[in-house]
N, C-alpha and C positions, 0 to 999 in steps of 0.2 A: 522628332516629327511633330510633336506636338506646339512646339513654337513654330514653326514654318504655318500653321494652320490658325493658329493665334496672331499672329502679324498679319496675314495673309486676310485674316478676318476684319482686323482692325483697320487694315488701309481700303480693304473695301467699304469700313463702315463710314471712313474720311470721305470717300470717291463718290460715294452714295448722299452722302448729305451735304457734300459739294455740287453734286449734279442738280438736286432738291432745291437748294437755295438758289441755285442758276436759273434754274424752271421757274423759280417763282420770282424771281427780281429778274433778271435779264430776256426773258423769251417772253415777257408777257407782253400780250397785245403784237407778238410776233409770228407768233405761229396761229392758226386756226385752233380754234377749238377742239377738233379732230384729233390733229396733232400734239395739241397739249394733253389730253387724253393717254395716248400712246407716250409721248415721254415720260407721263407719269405713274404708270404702269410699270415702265423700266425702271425707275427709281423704286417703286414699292419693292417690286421683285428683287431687286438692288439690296436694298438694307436690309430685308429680310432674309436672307441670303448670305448674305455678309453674317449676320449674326449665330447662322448655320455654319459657317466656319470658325466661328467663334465655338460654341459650343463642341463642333468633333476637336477643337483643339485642349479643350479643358477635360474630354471626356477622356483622348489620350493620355494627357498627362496625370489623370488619375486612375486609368486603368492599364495602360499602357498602349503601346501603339500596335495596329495590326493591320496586315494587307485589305482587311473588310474595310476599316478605317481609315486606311488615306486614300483608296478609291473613293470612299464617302466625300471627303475632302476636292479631292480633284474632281470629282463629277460636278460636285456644287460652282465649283469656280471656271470649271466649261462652262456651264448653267448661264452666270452671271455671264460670263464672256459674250457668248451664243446669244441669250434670250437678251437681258436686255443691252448689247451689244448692236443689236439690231434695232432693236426700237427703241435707239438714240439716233441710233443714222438716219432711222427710219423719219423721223420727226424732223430733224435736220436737214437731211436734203427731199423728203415728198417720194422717195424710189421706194415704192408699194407692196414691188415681190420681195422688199425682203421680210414684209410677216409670212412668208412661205419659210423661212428657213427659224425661224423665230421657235416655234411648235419642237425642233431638234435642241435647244435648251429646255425646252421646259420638261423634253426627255429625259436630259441629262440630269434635271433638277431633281423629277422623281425616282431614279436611277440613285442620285446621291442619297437621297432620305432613308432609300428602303436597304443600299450599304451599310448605312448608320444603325438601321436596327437590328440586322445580321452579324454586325463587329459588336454590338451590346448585349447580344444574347448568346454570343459565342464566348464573350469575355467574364 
């Protein structure tokens, strides 16, 4: 399990600072200000994120892996899917309602953290 979550971590932290770098050389002076805002939101949440899957991967593989722990894991990468999933499109194409759905990651995000400390104090 532990490697699934370590890869898993590592290509978001690829995707995350590929999108960062696209934001800042490709979209500028494209998007409004507004917009640049909201993508860059989704990259924060992005990397930081990513590196949350980083860490339940290293914490499995030192403590071993448990069902608290890879929900920890798969919540986070809903998280990233969900939240800023949306507010890349969202920026991308101007379609508004989807920060209505935006707020169900950030669920998921806290949902992963508070798994993370239930697999760490179980373990």
């Amino acid at each position: 399990m532990w490697k699934v979550f370590v890869v898993l971590g590592a290509m978001n932290a690829a995707l995350a600072v590929g999108f960062g770098a696209f934001g800042a050389h490709g979209l500028e002076g494209k998007l409004s200000n507004r917009l640049m805002e909201v993508f860059q939101t989704g990259v924060q949440y992005h990397i930081m994120h990513a590196l949350g899957l980083l860490a339940i991967g290293l914490v499995a593989a030192y403590a071993g892996g448990s069902a608290s722990l890879s929900w920890s894991g798969w919540l986070l990468l809903t998280g990233i899917i969900i939240f800023s999933g949306s507010l890349y499109t969202m920026a991308f194409t101007g379609i508004s309602w989807l920060g209505a759905i935006t707020p169900i990651g950030g669920t998921a995000f806290i949902a992963g953290w508070i798994m993370l400390i239930v697999a760490v104090l179980k373990a």
